[in-house]
KOLMARNU-335101 format. One line per 3 residues: for each residue x negated, y, z of N, C-alpha, C. Coordinates in Angstrom, 2 decimals. Each point is the difference from the previous one (the first is absolute). Layout:
N
X:Y:Z:X:Y:Z:X:Y:Z; ... $
***
This chain:
263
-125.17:187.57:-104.80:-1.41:0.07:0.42:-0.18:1.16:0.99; -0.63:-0.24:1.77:-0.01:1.11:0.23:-1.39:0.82:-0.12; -0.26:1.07:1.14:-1.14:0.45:-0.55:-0.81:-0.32:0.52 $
-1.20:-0.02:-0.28:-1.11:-1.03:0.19:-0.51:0.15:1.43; -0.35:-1.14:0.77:-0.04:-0.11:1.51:-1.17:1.29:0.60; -0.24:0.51:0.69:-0.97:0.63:0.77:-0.66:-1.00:0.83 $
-1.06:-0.33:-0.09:-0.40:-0.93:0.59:-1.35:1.03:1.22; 0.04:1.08:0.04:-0.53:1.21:0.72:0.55:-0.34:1.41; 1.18:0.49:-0.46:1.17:0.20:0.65:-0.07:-0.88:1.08 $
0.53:-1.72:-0.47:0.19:-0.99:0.51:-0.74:-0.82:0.97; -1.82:0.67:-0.54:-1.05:-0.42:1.16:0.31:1.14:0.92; -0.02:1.18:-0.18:0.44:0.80:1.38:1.32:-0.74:0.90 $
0.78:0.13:-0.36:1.06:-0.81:0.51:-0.30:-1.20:0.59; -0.77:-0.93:-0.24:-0.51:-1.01:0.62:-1.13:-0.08:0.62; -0.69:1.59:0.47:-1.09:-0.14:0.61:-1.06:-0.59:-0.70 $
-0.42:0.13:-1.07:-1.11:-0.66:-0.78:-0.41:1.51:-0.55; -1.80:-0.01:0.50:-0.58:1.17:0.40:-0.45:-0.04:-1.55; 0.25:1.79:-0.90:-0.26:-0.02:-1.11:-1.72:0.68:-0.32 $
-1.12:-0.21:-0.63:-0.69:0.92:0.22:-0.08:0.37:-1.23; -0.68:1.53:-0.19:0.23:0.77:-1.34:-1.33:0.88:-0.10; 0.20:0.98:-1.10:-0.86:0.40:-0.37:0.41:1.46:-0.92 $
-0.35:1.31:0.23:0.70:1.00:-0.44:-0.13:0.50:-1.58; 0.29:0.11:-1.00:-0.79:0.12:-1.28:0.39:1.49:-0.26; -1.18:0.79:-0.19:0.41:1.58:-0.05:-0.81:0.35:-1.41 $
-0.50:-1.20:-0.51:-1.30:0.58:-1.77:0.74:0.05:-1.07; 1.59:-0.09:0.42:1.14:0.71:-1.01:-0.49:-0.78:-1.04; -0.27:-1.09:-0.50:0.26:-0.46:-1.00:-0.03:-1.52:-0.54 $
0.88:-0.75:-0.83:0.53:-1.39:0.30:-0.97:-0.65:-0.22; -1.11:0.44:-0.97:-1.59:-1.30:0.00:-0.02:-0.26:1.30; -0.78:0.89:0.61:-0.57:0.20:1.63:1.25:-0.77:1.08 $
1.17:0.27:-0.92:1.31:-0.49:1.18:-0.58:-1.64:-0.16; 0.33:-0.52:-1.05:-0.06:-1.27:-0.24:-1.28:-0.94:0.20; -1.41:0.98:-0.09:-0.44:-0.80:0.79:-0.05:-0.17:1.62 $
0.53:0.89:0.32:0.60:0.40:1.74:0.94:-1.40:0.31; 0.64:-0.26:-0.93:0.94:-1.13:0.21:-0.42:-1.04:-0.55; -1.45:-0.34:-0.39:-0.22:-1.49:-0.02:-0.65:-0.64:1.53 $
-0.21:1.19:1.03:-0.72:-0.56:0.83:0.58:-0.64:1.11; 1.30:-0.09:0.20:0.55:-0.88:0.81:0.82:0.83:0.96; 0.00:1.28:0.05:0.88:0.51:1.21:1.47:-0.18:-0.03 $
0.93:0.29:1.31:1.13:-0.41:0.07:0.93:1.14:-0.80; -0.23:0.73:-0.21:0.17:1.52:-0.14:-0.91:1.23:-0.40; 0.58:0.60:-0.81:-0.79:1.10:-1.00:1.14:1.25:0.21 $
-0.79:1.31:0.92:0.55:1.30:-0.55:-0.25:0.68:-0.60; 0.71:0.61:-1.16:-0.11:0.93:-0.92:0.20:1.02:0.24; -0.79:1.28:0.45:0.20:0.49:0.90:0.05:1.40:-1.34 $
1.69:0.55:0.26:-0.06:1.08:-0.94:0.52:1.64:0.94; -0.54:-0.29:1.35:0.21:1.29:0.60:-1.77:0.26:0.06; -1.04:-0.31:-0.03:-1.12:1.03:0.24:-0.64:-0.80:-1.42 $
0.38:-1.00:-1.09:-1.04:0.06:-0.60:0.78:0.29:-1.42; -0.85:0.51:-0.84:1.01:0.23:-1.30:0.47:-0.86:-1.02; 1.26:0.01:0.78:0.70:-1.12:-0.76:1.77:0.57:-0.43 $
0.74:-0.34:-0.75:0.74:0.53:-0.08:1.45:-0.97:-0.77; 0.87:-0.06:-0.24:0.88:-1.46:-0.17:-0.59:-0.42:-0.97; -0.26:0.31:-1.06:-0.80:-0.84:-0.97:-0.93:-0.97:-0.02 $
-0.69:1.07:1.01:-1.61:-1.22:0.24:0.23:-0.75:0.82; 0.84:0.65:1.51:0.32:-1.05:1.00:0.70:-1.51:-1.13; 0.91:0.48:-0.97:0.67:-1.29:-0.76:-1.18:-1.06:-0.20 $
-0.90:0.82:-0.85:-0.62:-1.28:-0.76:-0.87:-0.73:0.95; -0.66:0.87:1.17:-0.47:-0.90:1.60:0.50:-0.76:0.60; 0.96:-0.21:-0.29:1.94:-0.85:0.77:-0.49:-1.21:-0.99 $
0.08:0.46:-1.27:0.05:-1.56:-0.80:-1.11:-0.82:-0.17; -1.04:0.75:0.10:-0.93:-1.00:0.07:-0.46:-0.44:1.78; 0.62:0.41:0.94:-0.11:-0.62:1.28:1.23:-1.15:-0.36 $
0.99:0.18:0.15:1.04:-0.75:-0.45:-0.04:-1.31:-0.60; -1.42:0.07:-1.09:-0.21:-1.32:-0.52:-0.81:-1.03:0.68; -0.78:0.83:1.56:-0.49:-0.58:0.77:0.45:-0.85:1.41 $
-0.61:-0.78:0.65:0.46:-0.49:1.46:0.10:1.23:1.23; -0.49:1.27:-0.72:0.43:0.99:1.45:1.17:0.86:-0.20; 0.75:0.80:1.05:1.10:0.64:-0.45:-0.10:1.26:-0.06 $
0.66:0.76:-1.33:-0.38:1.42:0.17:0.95:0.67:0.99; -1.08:1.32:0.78:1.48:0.44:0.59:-0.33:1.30:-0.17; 1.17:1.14:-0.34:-0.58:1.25:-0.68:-0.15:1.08:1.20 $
-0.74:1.02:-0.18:0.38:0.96:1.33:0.54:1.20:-0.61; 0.43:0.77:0.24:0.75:1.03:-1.38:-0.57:1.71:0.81; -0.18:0.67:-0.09:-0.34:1.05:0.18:1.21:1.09:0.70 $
0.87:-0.74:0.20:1.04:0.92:0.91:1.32:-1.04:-0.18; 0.89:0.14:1.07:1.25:-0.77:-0.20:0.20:0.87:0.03; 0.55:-0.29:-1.73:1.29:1.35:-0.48:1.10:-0.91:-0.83 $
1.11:-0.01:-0.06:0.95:-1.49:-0.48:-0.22:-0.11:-1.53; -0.18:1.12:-0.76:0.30:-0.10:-1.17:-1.84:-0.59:-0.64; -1.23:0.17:0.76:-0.69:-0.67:-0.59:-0.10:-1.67:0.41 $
0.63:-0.21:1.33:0.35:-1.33:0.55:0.39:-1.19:-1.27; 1.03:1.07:-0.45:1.11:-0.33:-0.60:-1.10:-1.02:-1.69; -0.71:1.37:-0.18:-0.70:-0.60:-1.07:-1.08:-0.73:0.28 $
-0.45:-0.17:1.20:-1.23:-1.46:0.08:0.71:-1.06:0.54; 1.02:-0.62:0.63:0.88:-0.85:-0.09:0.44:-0.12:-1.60; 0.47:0.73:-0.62:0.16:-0.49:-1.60:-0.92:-0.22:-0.92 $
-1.55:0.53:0.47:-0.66:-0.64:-0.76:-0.94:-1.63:0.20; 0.44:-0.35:1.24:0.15:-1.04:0.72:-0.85:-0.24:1.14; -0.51:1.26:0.91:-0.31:-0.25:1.09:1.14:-0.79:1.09 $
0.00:-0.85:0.38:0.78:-0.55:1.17:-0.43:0.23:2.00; -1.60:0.42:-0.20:-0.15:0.62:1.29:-0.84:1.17:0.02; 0.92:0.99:0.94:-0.53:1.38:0.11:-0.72:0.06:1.17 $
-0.96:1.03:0.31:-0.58:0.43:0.66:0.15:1.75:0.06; 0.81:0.69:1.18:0.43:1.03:-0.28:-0.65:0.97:1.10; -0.41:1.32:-0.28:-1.16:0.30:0.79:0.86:0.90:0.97 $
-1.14:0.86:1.13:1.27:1.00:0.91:0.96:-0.08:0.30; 0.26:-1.53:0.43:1.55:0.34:0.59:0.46:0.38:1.59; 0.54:1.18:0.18:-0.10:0.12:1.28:1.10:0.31:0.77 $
1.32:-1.02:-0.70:0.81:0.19:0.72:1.12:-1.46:0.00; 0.81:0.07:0.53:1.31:-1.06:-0.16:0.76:0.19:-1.21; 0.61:1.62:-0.21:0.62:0.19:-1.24:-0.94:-0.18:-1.28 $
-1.22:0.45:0.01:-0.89:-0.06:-0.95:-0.12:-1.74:-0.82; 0.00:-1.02:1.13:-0.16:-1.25:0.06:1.49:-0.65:-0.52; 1.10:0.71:0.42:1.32:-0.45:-0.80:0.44:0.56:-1.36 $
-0.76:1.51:-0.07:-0.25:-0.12:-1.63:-0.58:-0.69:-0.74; -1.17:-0.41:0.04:-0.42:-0.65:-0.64:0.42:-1.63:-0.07; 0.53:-0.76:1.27:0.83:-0.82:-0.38:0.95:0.03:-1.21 $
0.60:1.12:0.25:1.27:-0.08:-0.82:-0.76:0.17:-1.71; -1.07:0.62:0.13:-0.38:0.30:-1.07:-0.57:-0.86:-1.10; -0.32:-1.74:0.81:-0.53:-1.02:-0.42:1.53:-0.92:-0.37 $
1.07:0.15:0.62:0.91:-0.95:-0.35:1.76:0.83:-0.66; -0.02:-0.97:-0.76:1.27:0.51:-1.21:1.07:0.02:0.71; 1.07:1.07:-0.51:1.22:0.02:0.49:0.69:-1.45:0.36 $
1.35:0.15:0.90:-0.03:0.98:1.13:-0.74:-0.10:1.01; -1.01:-0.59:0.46:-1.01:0.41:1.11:-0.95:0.88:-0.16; -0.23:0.43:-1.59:-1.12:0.93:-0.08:0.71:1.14:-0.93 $
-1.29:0.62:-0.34:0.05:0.88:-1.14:-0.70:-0.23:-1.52; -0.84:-1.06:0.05:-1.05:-0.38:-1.27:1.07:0.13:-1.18; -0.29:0.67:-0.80:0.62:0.16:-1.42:-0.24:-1.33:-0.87 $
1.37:-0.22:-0.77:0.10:-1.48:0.26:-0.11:0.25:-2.27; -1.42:-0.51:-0.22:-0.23:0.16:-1.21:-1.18:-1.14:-0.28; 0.80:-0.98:0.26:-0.91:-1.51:0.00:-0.13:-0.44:-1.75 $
0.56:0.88:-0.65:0.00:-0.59:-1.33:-0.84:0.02:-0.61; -0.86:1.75:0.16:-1.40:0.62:-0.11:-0.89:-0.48:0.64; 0.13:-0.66:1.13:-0.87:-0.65:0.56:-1.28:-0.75:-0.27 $
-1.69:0.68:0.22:-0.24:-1.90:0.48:0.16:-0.92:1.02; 0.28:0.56:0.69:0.61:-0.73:1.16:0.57:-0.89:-0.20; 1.27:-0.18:-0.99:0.83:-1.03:0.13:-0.23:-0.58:-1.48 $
-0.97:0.25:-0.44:-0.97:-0.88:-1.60:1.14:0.52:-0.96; 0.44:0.94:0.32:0.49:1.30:-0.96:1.72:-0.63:-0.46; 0.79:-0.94:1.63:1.13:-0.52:-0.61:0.04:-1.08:0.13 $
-1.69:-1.01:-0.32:-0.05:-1.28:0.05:0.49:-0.58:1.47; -0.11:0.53:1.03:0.32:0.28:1.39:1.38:-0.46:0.01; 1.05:-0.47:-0.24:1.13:0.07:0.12:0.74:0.77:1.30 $
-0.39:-0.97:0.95:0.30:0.38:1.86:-0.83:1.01:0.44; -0.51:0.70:-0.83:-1.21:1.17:0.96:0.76:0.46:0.59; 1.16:1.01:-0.51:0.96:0.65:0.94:0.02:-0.31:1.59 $
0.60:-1.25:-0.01:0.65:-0.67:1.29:-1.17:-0.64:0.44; -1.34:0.35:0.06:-0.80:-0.65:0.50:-1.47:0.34:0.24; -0.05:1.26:-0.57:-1.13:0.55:-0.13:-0.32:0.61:1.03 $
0.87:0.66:1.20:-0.08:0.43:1.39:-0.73:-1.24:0.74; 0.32:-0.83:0.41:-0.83:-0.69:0.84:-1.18:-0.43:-0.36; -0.50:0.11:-1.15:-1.61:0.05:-0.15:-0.49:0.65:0.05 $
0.28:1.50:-0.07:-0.38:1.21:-0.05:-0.82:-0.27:1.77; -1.21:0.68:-0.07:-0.89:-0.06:1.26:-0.46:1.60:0.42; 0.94:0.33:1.31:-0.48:2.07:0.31:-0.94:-0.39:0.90 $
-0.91:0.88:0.04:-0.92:0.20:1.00:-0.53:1.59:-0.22; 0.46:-0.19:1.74:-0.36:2.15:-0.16:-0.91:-0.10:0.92; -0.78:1.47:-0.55:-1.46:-0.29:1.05:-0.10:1.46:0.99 $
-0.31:-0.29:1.12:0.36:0.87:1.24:-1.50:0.62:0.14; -0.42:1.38:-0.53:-1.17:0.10:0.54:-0.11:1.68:0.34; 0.91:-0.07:0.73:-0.41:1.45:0.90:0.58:-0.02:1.41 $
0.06:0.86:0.36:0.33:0.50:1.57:1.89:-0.34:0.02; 0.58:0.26:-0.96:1.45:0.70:-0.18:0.61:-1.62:-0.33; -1.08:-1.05:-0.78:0.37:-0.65:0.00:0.27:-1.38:0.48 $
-1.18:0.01:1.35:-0.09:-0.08:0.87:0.99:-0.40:1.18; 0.47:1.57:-0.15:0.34:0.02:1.14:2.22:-0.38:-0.70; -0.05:0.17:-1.13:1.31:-0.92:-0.13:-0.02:-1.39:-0.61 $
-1.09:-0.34:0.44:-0.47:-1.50:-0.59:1.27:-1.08:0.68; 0.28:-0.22:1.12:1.07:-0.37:0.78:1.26:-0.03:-0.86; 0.32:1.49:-0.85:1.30:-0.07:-0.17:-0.25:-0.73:-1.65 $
-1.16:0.43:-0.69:-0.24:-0.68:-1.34:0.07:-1.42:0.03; -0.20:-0.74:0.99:-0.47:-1.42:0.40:2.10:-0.63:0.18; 0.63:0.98:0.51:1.68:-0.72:-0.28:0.53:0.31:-1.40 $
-0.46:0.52:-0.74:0.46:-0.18:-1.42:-0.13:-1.04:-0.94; 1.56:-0.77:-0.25:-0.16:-1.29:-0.95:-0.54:0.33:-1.15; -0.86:-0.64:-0.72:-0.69:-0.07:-1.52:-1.00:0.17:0.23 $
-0.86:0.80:0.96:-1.39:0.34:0.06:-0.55:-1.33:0.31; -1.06:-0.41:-0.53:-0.56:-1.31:-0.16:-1.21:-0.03:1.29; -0.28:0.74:-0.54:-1.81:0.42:0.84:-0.30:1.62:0.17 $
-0.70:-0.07:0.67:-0.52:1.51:0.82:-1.24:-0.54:-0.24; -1.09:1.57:-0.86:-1.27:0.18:-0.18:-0.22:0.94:0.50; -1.52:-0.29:0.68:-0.43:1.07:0.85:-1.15:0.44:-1.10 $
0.33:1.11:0.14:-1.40:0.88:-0.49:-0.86:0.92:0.72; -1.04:-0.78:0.21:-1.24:0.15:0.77:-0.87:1.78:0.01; -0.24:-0.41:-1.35:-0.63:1.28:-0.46:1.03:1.62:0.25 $
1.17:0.19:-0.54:1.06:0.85:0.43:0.36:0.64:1.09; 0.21:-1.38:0.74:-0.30:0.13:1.44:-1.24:0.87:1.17; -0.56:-0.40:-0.64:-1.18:0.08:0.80:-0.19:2.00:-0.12 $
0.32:0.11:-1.86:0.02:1.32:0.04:0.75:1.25:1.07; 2.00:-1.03:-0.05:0.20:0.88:0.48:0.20:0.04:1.33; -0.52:-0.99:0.56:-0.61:0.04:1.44:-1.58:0.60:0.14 $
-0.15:0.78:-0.62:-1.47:0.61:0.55:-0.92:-0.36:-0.77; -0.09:-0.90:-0.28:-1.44:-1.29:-0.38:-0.43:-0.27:-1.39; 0.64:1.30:-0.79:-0.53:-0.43:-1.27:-1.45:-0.68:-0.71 $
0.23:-0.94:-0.63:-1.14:-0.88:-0.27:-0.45:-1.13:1.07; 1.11:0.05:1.03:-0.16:-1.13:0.97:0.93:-0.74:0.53; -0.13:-1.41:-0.80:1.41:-0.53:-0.17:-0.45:-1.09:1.05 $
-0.80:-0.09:0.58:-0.25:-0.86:1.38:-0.69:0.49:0.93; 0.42:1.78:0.30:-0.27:0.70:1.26:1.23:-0.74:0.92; -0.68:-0.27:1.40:0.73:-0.90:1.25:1.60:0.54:-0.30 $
0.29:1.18:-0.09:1.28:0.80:0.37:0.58:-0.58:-1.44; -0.19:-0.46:-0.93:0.43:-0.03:-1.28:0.53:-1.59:0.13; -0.59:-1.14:0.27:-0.36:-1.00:0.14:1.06:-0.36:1.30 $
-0.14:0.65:0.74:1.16:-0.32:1.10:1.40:0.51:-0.50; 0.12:1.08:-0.76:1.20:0.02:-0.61:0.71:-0.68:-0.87; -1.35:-0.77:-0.85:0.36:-1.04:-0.94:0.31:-1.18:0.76 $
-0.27:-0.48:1.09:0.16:-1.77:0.32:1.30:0.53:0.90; 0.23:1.39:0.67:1.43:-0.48:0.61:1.63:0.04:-1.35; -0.88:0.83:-0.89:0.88:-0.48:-1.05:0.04:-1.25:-0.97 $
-1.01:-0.66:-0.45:0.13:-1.63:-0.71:0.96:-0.90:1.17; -0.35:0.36:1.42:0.68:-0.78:1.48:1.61:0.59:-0.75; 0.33:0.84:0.31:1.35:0.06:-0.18:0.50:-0.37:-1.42 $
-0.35:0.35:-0.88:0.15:-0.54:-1.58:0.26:-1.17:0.65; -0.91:-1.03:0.03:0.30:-1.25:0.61:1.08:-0.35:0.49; -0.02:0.62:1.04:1.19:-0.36:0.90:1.58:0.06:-0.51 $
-0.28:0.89:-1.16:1.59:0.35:-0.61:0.35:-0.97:-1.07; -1.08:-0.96:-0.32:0.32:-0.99:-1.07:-0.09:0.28:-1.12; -0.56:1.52:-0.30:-0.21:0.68:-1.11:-1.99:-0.69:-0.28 $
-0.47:0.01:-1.08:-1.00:-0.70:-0.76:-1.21:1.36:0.51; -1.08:0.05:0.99:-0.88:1.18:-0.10:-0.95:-0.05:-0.80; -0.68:1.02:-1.01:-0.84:0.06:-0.32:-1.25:1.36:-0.43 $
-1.08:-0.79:-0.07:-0.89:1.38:0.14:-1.51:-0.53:-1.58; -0.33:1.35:0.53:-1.48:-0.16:-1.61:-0.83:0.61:0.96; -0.90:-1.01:0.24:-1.63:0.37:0.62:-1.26:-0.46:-0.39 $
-0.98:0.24:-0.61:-1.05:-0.69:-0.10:-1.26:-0.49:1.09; 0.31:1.10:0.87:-0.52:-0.78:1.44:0.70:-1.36:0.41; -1.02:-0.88:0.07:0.49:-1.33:0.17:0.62:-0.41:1.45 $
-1.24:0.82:0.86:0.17:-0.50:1.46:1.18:0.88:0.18; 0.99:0.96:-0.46:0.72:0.65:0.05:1.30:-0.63:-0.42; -0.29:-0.71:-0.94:1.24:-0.61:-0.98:0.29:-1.41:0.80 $
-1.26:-0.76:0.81:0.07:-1.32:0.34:1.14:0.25:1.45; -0.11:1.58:0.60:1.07:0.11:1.43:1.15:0.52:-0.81; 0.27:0.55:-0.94:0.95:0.17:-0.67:1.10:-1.45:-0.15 $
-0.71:-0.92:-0.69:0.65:-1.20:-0.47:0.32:-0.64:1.47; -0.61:0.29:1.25:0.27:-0.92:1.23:1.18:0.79:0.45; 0.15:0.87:-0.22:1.34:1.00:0.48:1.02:-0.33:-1.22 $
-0.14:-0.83:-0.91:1.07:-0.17:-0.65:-0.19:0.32:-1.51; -0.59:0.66:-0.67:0.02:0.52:-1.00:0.53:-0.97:-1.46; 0.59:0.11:-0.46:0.48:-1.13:-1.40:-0.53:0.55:-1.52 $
0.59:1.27:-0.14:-1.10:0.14:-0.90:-0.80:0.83:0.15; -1.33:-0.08:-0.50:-0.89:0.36:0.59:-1.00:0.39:-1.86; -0.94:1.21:-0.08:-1.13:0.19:-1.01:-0.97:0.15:0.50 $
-0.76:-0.63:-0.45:-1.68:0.15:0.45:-1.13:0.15:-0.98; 0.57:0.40:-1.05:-1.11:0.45:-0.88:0.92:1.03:-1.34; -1.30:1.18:-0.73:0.78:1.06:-0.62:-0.87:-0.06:-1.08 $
0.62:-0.26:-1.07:-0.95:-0.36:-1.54:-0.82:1.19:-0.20; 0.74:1.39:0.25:-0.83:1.18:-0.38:-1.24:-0.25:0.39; 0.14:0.45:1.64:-1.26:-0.04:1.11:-0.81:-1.47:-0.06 $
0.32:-1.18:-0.45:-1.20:-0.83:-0.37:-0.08:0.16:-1.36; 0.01:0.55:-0.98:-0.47:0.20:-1.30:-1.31:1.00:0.30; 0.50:1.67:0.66:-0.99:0.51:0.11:-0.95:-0.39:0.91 $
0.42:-1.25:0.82:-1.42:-0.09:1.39:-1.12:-0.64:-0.88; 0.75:-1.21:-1.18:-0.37:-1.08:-0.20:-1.29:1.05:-1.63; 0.91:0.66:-0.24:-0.84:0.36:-1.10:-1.01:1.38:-0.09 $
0.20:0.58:1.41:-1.20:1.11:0.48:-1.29:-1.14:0.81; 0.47:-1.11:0.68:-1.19:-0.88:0.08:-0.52:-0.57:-1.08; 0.47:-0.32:-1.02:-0.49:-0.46:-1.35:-1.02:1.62:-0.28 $
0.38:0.66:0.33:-0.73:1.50:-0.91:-1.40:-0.02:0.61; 0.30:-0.54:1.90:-0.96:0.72:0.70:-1.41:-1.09:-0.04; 0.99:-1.34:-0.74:-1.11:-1.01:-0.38:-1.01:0.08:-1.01 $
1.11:1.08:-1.41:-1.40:0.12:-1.23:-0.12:1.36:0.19; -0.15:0.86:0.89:-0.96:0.73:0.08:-1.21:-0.28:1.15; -0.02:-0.79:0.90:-0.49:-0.63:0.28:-1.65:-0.84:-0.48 $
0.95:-1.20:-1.19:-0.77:-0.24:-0.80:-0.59:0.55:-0.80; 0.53:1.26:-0.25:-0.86:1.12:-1.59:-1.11:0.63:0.90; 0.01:-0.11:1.46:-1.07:0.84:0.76:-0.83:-1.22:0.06 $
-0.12:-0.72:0.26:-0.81:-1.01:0.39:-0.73:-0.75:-1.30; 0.40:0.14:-1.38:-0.69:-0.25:-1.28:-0.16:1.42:-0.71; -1.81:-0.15:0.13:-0.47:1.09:-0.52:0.19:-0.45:-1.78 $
0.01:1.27:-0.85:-0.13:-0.22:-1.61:-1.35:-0.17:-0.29; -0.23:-0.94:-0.57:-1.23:-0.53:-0.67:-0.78:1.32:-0.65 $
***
């Protein structure tokens, strides 16, 4: 039996545009109803929201039981925590700051088992491989595995070219917001200068056959994004519509408590 298909993966690879949705309310109720609503893709995003392997786990399984795919973002590529969200059965990463070629071949190596990699090979402990039930995980668990490193500064940028010839990297994410900081523009992730740096990079992503993708909630922003290529793509963030959705609920009954006097 091998290990279970990436089907993430496989629409990138075939150009079938994924859309997603970021989940940062750290916790699997909120995950799961995140994943009844139809998106292609769910990030669990455990570099800015508090999440940590545990919780990211139990967010994994209840997306998992759904039609969207989880894909984790981890809070630093460092191999040895790689090591443990691949074993607890993430199959696609999302890896932040990467700003280099070597940086981008570590972490290759860091997703696939000897001898092409370094992943510590402890599939027995696994959930990944249904703790054994897996027979073939070994010999098979590398090509489902899905990297995507996300390029969002100046440095990374500007070795985007050499990150883009490294085999295993799946997709290149741009990060908007990052960017923008450390080009000047903090809090302006669609100042002109920001925005032109982003479309000549999704253009080249493109061009290298590598999968581009970005997270915007500006639409008219996201709609020239996707014409330049974009595959996967987020357009909405559970946090930020929880609080939009439920400070307008507030601003409605106080509202109403002004407008009905007490008898």
């Amino acid at each position: 039996m091998p290990a279970p298909k990436n089907t993430f993966k496989q629409a990138l690879k075939d150009d079938h545009r994924q859309m997603g949705c970021w989940v940062g309310l750290a916790d699997p109720y909120i995950a799961e109803i995140t994943a009844s609503a139809g998106f292609d893709w769910l990030l669990i995003d455990c570099e800015h929201a508090p999440n940590d392997l545990r919780s990211m786990m139990a967010q994994l399984k209840v997306i998992e039981a759904s039609d969207s795919h989880p894909v984790v973002r981890l809070p630093i590529g460092e191999t040895s925590m790689i090591k443990q969200f691949l074993d607890a059965g993430a199959q696609s990463l999302l890896i932040p700051m990467v700003e280099s070629r070597e940086q981008a071949e570590q972490l290759v190596a860091a997703v696939q088992y000897p001898p092409k990699g370094v992943r510590g090979v402890g599939s027995a402990l696994a959930r990944a491989s249904k703790f054994n039930e897996i027979k073939d995980y070994l010999t098979t668990a590398d090509q489902e595995i899905c990297l995507l490193v996300q390029v969002e500064n100046r440095a990374g940028l500007a070795a985007l070219d050499d990150i883009l010839t490294v085999d295993g990297v799946d997709g290149v994410f741009i990060g908007p917001a990052d960017l923008a900081a450390d080009m000047g523009h903090i809090g302006q992730p669609t100042h002109p200068d920001v925005v032109a740096a982003i479309e000549d990079a999704l253009v080249r992503i493109k061009k290298s056959g590598k999968a581009p993708g970005i997270l915007s909630t500006n639409m008219e922003f996201m709609t020239r994004c996707m014409e330049l290529g974009v595959l996967f793509a987020a357009t909405s963030i559970d946090v930020t519509l929880y609080a939009s959705a439920i400070r307008a609920e507030a601003e409605k009954a106080r509202e109403l408590a002004s407008e009905q006097k007490p008898d």
